[in-house]
N, C-alpha and C positions, 0 to 999 in steps of 0.2 A: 358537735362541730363548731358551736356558735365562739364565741369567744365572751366573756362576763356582759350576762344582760343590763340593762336600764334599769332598775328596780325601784316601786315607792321608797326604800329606805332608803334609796340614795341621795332622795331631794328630802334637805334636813326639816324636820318638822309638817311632813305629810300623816300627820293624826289624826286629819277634822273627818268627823264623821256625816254626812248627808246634811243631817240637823245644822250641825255645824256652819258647814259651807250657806245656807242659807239666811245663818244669821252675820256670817262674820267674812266682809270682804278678802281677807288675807287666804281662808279656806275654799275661797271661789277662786282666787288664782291655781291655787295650785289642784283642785280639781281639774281646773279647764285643763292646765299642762299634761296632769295624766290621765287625763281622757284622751292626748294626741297620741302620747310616748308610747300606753301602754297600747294603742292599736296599732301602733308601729310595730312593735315587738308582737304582736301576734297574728300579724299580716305578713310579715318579712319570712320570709322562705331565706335560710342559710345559705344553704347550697342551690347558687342563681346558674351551675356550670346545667347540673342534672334538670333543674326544674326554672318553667319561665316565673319571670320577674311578678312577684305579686301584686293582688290587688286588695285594694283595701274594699268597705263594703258599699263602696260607690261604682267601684268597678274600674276604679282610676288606678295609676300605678301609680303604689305605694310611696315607692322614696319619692317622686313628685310632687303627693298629693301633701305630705310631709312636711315636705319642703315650703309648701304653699300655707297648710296650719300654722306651724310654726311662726310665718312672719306676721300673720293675723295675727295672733297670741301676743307676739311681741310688739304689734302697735296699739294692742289691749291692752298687756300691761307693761308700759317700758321700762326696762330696769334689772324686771324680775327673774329671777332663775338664767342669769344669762351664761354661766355653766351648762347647765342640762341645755338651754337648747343647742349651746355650739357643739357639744359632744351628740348630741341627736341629729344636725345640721350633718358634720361629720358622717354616721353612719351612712344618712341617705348619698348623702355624694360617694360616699364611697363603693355603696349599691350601684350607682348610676358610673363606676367608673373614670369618674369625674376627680381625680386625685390630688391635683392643686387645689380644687375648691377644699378637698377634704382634712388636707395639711395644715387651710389655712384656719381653720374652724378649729382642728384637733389641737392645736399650738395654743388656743386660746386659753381653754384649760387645761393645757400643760404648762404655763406659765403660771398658773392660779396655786391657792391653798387649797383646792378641791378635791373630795377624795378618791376624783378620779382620773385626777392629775399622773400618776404612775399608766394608767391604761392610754390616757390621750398619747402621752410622751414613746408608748411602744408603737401604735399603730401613726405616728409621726413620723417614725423609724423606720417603719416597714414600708409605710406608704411612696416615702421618698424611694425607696429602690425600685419602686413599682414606675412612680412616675417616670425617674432618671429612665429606666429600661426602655417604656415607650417613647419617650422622646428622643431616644437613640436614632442616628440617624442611618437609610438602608445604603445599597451600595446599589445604584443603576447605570453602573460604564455599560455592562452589556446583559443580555438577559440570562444568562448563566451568572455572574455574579450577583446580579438581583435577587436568585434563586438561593443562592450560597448566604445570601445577607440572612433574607428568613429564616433558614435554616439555622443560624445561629443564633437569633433571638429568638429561636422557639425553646435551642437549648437551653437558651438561659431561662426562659419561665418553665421549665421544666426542673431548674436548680432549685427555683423559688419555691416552686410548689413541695420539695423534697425541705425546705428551711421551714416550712409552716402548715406542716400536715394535721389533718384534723380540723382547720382552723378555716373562718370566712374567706382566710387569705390565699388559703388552698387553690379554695374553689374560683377565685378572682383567678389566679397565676392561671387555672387552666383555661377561665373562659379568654382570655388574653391572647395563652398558645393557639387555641380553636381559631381567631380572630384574626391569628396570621396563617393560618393554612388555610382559609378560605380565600384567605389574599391570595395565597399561591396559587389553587384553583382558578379562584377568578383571572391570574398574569396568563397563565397556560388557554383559560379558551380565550381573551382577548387576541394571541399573540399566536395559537396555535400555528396558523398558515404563515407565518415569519421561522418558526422553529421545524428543525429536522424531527420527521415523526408526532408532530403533533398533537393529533390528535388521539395516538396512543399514548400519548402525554396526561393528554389530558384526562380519558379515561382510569389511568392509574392511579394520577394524582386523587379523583373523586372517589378511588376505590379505598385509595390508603385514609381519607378523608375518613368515609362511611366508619372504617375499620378501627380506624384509631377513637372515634369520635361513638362509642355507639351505647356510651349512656348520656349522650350530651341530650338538651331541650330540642336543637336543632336536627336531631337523626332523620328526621321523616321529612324535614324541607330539602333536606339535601338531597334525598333519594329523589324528591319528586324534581328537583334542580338537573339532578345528575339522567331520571329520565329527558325531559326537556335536550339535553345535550343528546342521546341518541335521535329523539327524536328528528333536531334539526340533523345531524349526520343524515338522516333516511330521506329528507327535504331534497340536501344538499346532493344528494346521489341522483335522485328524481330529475332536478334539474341539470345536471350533468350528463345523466345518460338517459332518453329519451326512452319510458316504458314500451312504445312501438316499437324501438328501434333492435336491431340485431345487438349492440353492444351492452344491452340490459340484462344483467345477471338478477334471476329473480329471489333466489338465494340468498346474493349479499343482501340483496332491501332487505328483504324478510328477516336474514340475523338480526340488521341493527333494530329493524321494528319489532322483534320479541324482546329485544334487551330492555325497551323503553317502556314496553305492554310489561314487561315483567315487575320494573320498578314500580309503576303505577300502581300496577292489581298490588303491591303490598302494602302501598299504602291503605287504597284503599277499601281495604277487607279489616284495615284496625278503625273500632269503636274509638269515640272521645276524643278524637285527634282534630284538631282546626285542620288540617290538611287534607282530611278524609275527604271533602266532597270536591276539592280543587283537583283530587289524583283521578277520581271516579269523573269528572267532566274531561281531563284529557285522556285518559283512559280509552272513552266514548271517542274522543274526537278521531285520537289516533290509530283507532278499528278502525273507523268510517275511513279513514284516508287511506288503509294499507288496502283495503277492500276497491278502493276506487283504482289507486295504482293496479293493483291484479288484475282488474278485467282489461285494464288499458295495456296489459302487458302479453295477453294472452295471443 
């Protein structure tokens, strides 16, 4: 999926060998550089859509910590390598979404006699359609054309992602589509009580979310998000209609409070997940409460 790695051969005359570097400054520079590059390249996870954003072995994120090597490096040695690093500069911004930084880095050695001047000059190319698209502007006269806007910049990184398959670029276009369907989620429960239907609005939306999304990084924060949202519905109802009271349907609470118990227990029944013990504490809480409403209802 990657697109042409960094490679020692690519910075001309990386030959020194240990001995070397120890005796002869020129071979100390360029150790230092690929001692940054090459933990980049084996820290970076491709595909950032499926898998979260790496760490290197500080436990920092990667294009960051990168980002931050790099300028060291460069007020160590100034001057040196300053190809490799702008095309390295490039990747990490590119990881972080950050797409003018990334253009402007990648242009450096696309301008150059580098011979990695043909790759800078493509991902120059591609990156500019990425930025142009985000920066497109949405349409908010009313909240149905807001809606309509999304929609059509989802399509279009959904074109993108079909121009550059296999490719980091892939997986950028998707995390991007993902990035506005949460926006969409997120319009619908801000707005729900302005919109007709609502909050069956909103449930779908988080459904088609789940559905569409379900080898993304984020599948399991969403579920516990989208628990969360029953959750509050079951608040929301409490408060409305008074567990003492005759107009208390104890059925409806109890739907939306197994929909929310339900997303929870999945989460938290998976191993390895940073989510697992935040699903298992509302999980907990949300027993406690349905428990408490019931005797108050009886």
């Amino acid at each position: 999926m990657s697109e042409a790695p960094i490679a020692s051969t690519i910075i001309p005359g990386l030959t020194g060998t240990k001995g070397e570097a120890e005796s002869n400054p020129q071979y100390v520079t360029e150790e230092d550089l690929l001692k940054v590059v090459n933990e980049f390249q084996r820290a970076a996870v491709k595909d950032t859509y499926r898998f979260p954003i790496p760490k290197d072995v500080t436990g920092a994120n990667v294009y960051k910590a990168t980002l931050t090597r790099l300028q060291d490096y460069e007020a160590k040695h100034p001057g040196a390598y300053g190809e490799i690093l702008a095309f390295t500069r490039g990747r990490a911004y590119e990881g972080l979404r950050e797409y003018e930084k990334a253009i402007a880095q990648y242009q450096v050695v696309s301008q150059s006699k580098h011979v990695l001047k043909e790759e800078a000059a493509r991902a120059v190319e591609i990156l500019t359609q990425f930025r142009d698209l985000k920066r497109a502007p949405l349409t908010t006269t009313t909240p149905l054309d807001y809606l309509k806007s999304l929609d059509q910049q989802i399509t279009a990184w959904q074109e993108l992602q079909k121009q550059y398959p296999n490719t980091t670029y892939e997986a950028l276009a998707r995390e991007e589509e993902e990035r506005l369907d949460q926006a969409k989620v997120a319009f619908l429960v801000i707005n729900r009580h302005r919109i007709e239907d609502g909050n069956e609005s909103v449930v779908l939306a988080y459904s088609q979310l789940l559905a569409k999304h379900k080898e993304s990084k984020y599948q399991y924060r969403y579920q516990v998000e989208f628990g969360d949202f029953y959750f509050t519905l079951a608040q929301e109802y409490v408060a409305q209609n008074d567990p003492q009271g005759l107009q208390f349907d104890s059925s409806t609470f109890e739907g939306v409070g197994r929909s929310a118990l339900q997303l929870y227990a999945r989460v938290a029944q998976e191993d390895g997940i940073i989510e697992k013990l935040e699903a298992k504490g509302k999980l907990e809480a949300l027993e406690a409460y349905m428990a408490k409403v019931g005797k108050l209802s009886r």
